[in-house]
C-alpha positions in Angstrom: -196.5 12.6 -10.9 -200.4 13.1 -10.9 -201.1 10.2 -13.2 -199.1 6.8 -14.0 -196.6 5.6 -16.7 -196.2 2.1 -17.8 -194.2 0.4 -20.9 -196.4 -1.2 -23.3 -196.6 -5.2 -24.2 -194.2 -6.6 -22.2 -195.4 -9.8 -20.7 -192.8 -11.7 -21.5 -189.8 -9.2 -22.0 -186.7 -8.2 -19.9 -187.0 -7.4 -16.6 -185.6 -4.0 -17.1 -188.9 -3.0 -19.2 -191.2 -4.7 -16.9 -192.3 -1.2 -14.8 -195.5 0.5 -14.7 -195.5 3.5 -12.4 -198.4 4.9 -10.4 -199.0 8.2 -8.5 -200.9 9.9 -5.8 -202.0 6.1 -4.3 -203.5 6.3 -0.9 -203.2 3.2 1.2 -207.4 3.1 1.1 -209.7 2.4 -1.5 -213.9 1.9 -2.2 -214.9 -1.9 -2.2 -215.6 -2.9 -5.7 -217.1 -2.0 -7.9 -217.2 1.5 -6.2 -214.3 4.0 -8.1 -210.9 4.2 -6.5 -208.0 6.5 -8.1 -205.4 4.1 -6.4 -207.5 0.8 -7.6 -207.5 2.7 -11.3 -204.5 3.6 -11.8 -202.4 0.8 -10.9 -205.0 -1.7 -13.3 -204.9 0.6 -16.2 -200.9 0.7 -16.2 -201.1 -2.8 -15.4 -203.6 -2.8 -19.0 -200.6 -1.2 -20.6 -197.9 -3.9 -19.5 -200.4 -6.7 -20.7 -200.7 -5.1 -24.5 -203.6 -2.7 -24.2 -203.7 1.3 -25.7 -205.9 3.7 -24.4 -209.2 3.7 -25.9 -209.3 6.9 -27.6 -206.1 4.9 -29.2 -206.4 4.8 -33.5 -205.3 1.4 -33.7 -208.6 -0.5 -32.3 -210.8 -2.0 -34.8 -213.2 0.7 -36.2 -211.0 3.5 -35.1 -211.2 5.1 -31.2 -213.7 3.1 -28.8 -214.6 6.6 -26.4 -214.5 10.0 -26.8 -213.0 10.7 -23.7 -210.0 12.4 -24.6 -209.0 13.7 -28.1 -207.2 10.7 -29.7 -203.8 9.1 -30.3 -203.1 9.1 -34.3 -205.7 11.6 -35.4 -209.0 9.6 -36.1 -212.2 10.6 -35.1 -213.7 10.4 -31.5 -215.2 7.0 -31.1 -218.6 7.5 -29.2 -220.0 8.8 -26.1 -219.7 5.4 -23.2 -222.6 4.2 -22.3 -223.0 3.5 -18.5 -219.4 5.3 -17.4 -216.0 4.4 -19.7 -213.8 1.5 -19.1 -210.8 1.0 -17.2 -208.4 1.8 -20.7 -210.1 5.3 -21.0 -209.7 8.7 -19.6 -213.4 9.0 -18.9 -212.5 9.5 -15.2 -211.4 13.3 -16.6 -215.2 13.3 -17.7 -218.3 13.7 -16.1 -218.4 10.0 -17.9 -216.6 8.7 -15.2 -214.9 5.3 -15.3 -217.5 2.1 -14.5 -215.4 -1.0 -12.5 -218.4 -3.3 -13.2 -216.9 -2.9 -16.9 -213.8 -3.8 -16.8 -211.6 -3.2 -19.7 -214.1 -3.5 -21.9 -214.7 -6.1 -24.8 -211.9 -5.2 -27.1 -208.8 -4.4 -24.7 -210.2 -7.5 -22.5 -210.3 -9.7 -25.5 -206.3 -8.7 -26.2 -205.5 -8.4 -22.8 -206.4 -12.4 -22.5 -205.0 -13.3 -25.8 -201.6 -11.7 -24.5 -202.2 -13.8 -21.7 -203.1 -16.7 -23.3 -200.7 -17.2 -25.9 -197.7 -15.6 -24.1 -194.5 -17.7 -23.8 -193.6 -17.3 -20.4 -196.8 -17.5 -18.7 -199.1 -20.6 -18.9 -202.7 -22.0 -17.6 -201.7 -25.2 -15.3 -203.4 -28.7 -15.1 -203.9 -30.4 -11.7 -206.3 -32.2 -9.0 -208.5 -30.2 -7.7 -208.4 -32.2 -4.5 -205.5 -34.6 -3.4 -206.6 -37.5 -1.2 -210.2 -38.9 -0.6 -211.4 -41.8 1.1 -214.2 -44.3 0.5 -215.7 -47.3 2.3 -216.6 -49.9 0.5 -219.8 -51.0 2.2 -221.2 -47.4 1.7 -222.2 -48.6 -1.7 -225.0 -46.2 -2.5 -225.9 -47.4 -6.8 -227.3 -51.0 -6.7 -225.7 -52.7 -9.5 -227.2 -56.3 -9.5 -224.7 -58.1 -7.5 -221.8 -55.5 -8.1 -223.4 -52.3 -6.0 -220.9 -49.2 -5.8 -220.3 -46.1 -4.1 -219.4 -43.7 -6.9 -217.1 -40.6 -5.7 -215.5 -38.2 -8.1 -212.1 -36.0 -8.7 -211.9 -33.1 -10.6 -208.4 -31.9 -13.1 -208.7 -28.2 -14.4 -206.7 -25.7 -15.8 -207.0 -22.0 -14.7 -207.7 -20.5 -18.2 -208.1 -21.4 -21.5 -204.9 -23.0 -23.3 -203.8 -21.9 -26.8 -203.9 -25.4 -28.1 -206.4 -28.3 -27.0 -204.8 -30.2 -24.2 -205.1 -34.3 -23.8 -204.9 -35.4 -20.5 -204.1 -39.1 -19.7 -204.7 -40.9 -16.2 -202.0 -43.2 -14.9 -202.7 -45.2 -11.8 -200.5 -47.0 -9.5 -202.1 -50.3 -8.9 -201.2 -51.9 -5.4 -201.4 -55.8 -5.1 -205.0 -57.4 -5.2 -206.3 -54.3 -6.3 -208.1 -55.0 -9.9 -208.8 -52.1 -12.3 -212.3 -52.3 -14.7 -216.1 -52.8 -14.8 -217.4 -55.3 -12.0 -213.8 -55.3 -10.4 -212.4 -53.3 -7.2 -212.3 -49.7 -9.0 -213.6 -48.4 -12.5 -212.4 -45.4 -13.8 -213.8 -43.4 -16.5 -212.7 -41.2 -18.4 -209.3 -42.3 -19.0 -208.3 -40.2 -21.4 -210.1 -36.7 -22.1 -209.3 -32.6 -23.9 -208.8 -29.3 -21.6 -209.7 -26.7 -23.8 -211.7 -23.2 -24.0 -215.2 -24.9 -24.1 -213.9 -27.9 -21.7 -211.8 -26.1 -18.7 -212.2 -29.1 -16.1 -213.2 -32.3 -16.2 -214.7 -34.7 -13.6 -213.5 -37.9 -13.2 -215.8 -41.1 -11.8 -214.7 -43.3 -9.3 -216.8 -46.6 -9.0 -215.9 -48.5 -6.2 -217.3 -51.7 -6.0 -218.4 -54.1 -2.6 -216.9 -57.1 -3.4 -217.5 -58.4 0.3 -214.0 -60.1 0.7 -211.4 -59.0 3.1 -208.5 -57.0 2.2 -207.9 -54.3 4.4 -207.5 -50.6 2.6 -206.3 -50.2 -0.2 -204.5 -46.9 -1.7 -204.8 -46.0 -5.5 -202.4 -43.0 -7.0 -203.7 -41.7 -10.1 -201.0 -39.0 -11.6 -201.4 -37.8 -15.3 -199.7 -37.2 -18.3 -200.2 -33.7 -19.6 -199.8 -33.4 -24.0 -199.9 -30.1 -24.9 -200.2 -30.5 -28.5 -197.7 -27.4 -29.2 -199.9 -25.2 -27.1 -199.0 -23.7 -24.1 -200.3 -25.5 -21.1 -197.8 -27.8 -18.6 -198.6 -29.5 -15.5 -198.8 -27.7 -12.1 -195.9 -28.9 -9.2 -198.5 -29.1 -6.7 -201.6 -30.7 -6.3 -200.8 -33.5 -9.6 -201.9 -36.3 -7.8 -204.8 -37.7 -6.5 -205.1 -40.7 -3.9 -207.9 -42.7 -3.0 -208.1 -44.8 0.4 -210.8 -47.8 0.1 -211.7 -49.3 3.1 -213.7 -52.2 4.1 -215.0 -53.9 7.2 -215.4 -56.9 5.9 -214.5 -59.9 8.4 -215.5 -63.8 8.9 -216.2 -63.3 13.3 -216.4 -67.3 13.2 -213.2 -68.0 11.1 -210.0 -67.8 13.0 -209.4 -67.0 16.7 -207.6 -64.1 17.0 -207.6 -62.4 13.6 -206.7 -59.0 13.2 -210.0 -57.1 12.8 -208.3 -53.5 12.3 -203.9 -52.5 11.3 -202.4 -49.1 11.0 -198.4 -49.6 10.2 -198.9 -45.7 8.9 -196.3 -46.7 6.7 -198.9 -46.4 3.4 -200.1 -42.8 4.7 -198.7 -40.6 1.5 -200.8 -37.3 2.8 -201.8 -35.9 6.1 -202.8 -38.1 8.5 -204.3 -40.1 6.1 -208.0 -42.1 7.5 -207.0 -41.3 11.2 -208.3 -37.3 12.7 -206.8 -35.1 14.9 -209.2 -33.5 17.5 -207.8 -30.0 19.5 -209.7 -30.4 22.8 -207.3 -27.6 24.1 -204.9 -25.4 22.5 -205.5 -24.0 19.8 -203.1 -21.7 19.7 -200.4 -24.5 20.5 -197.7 -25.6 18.4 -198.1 -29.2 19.2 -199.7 -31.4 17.0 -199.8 -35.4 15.5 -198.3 -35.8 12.5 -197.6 -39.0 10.3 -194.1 -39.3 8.9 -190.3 -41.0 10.2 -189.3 -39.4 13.4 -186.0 -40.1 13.2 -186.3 -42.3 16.5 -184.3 -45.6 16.5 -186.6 -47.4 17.9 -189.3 -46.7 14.7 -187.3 -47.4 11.5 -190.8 -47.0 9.3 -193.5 -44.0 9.6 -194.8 -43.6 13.1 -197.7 -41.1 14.3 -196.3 -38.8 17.0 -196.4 -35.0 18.4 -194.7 -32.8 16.5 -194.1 -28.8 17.3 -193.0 -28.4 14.0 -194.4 -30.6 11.3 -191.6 -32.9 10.9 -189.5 -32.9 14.6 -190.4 -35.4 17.1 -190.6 -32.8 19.8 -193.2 -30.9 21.7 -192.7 -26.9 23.3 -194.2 -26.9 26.6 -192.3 -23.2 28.2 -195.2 -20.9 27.5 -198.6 -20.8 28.6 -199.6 -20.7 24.9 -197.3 -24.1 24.3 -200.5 -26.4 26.6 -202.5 -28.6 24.7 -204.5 -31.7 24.9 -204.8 -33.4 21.4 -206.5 -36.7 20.1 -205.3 -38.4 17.1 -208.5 -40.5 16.5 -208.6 -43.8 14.8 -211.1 -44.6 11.8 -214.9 -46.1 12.3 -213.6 -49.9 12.9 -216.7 -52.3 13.0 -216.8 -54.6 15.1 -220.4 -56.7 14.7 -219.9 -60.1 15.4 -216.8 -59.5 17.5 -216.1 -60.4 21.1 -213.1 -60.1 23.5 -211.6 -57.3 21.6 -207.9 -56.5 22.4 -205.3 -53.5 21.5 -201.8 -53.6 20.7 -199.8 -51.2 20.1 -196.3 -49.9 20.4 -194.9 -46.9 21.7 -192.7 -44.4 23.3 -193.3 -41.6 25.5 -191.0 -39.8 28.3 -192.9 -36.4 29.1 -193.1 -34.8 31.8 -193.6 -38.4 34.6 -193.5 -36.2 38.1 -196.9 -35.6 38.8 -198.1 -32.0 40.1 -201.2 -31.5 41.0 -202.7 -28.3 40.5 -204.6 -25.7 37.7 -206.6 -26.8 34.8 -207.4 -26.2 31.2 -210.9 -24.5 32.1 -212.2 -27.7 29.4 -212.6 -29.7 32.7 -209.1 -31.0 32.7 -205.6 -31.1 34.3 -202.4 -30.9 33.1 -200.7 -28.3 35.3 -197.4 -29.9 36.1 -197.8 -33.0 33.8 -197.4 -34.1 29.9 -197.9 -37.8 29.3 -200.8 -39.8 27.3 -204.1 -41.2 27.1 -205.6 -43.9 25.6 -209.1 -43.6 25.2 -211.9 -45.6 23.2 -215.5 -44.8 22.1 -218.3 -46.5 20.9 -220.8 -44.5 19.6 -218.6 -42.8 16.7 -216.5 -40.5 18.9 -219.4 -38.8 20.4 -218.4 -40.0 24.0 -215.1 -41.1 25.1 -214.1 -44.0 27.6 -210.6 -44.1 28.9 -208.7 -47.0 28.9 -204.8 -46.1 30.3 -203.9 -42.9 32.1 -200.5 -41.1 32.7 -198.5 -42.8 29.7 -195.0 -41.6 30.4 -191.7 -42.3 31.3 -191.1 -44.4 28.4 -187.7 -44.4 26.9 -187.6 -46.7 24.6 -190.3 -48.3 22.0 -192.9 -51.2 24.2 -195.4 -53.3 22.9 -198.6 -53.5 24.8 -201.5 -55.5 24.5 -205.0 -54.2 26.1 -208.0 -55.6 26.9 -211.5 -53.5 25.7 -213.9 -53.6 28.1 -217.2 -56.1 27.3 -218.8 -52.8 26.4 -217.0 -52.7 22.7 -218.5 -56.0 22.0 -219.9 -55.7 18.9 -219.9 -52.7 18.2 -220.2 -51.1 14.9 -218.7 -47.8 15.9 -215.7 -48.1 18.0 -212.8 -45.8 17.7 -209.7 -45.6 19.2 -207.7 -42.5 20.4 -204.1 -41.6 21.3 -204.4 -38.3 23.5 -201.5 -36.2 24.2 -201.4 -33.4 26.8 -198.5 -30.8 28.3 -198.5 -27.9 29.9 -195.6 -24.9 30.4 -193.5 -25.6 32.9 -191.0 -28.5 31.8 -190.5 -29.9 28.3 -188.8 -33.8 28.8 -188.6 -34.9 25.1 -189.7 -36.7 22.8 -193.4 -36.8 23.4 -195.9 -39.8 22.4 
């Protein structure tokens, strides 16, 4: 077949009629907007299956668009293209030719979309742009009197224009202690706004206001309601929520002795690893990597943090070369002004690899040939510089509780960081990992 053959508006029919055949493709083609046969053909059958004739077609408004070809239904030519025909013609039979940068052209683009639009078993999708954002509190950047905030934003769109005005409505899940409205812990606005063809996305303000107390972060879901008012746009199953994390560092350093200055359960992480970061300082091509979820161990009935070679498994490969790794998961910006004889507790479990080899190296200035275990490391310039703080964490079969001293030099400072570090090689795997 020199040419292509398609059936002709059938968006939304059976699947037996939904064919468009194309011939003489090559597996290469010109970068657009240069002319391809093989990038022609197969859009202008496509053009067919979405509802569009050919151009020198009778039926169009004012009779045949081109005069490419003599025409279907007898009319008279329509006129010489300007500039190259358009993807509908035959003008590549022509020393015309057919011009990408044209597209289909304004009237078999125009029905193309309206086929698109208003078709029954296609439709333009509402969600989040983005799903998860974090603010601080004290980064309050609009003076406000005494109610300063830092305002962030999220963004809902739809991917084309619906066939019917769309009215989207915000619904937030409001933790305890966390107050919704002007001057109080979070101000939304809009509420309530339209999707439609002048209006395809709308961003949504976020004012979170310093209140200066102390209440640790605090996660807000907003979901939405989607009316479609008859028309023909739904709500996507991804991306149809959005979170926000506020933190804070407030703290009274002269109230109680003792009192908890920074907490991660990991139990109210919905997404990712939620404020905490992982850091690859070797492996990149490793499967092994901290995730955030329920391990399935007995000894951690909520979420835990741990390495994962899968996603979800509490497990680590170690058998290939390509299996080594060295990994961080590294804690949030805790400040610590004002703070003095800082300890760390945590609990954990880690078996690993406890029979020390010596030998090899990573080439980043580190060992782990014949050894997987853990670090703990802190930092107190922000993660620029690490400090370490327990070597060789291994050997651990069931969950332990352990407290830490930091050393005088996190005294006060404003940007300490923690870090869990978790490095194998390939010789033995002796699960489960950190």
């Amino acid at each position: 077949m020199g040419g292509g053959r398609a059936f002709l508006d059938i968006l939304c029919s059976g699947s037996g009629s939904k064919t468009g055949v194309s011939g003489n493709l090559t597996n290469s083609f010109n970068q657009f907007p240069l002319y391809s046969w093989s990038t022609m053909v197969i859009t202008h059958e496509t053009g067919h299956n979405l509802g569009s004739s050919h151009t020198q077609n009778c039926g169009w408004p004012g009779g045949a668009i081109d005069n490419c070809y003599p025409t279907e239904g007898g009319c008279a030519q329509g006129p010489a293209p300007v500039g190259g025909g358009t993807m509908m013609s035959y003008c590549h039979l022509t020393g015309y030719g057919i011009n990408f940068a044209k597209g289909f052209g304004p009237l078999p683009g125009y029905l193309i979309r309206s086929r698109v639009r208003n078709s029954t078993c296609i439709n333009p999708v509402v969600n989040f742009e983005t799903t998860l954002q974090t603010v601080m509190e004290e980064n309050a950047t609009v003076e406000n009197g005494c109610f300063d905030y830092a305002l962030v934003t999220a963004k809902i769109k739809i991917n084309y224009t619906p066939s019917q005005p769309a009215t989207v409505t915000l619904l937030p899940t409001i933790p305890d202690g966390l107050e919704i409205g002007p001057d109080k812990d979070i101000e939304i606005s809009p509420v309530n706004f339209i999707i439609d063809s002048t209006n395809l996305s709308q961003t949504i303000s976020f004012k979170v206001y310093n209140d200066a107390l102390t209440e640790g972060t605090e996660s807000l879901l907003i979901n939405f309601n989607l009316d479609a008012n008859g028309g023909n746009a739904v709500k996507r199953n991804t991306n149809n929520s959005h979170t926000i994390n506020i933190t804070e560092t407030d703290h009274g350093p002269y109230e109680t002795p003792g009192q908890p200055l920074f907490q991660e359960s990991f139990d109210s992480i919905s997404n990712g690893l939620g404020n905490w970061e992982q850091t690859v300082v070797y492996g990149t091509t490793s499967p092994n990597r901290w995730i955030v979820g329920y391990s399935a161990d007995p000894f951690f009935a909520g979420k835990s943090a741990y390495i994962s070679n899968d996603g979800g498994t509490y497990a680590y490969a170690g058998y290939t070369a390509s299996d080594s790794s060295i990994v961080r998961l590294v804690s949030p910006v805790i400040n610590a002004s004002g703070f003095t004889s800082l300890h760390l507790s945590y609990l954990y479990k880690c078996v690993g690899e406890y029979t020390f080899v010596q030998g090899g190296g990573t080439g980043q200035g580190e060992n782990i040939v014949g050894k997987d275990y853990g670090k703990l490391l802190y930092s107190i310039d922000n993660g620029s510089n690490w400090i370490l703080l327990k070597d060789n964490i291994s050997g651990r079969y069931s969950s332990q509780l352990e407290d830490i001293a930091l050393p005088a030099a996190a005294n006060n400072s404003s940007s300490l960081r923690i870090a869990f570090e978790w490095r194998n090689n390939d010789s033995v795997v002796n699960n489960p990992p950190y």
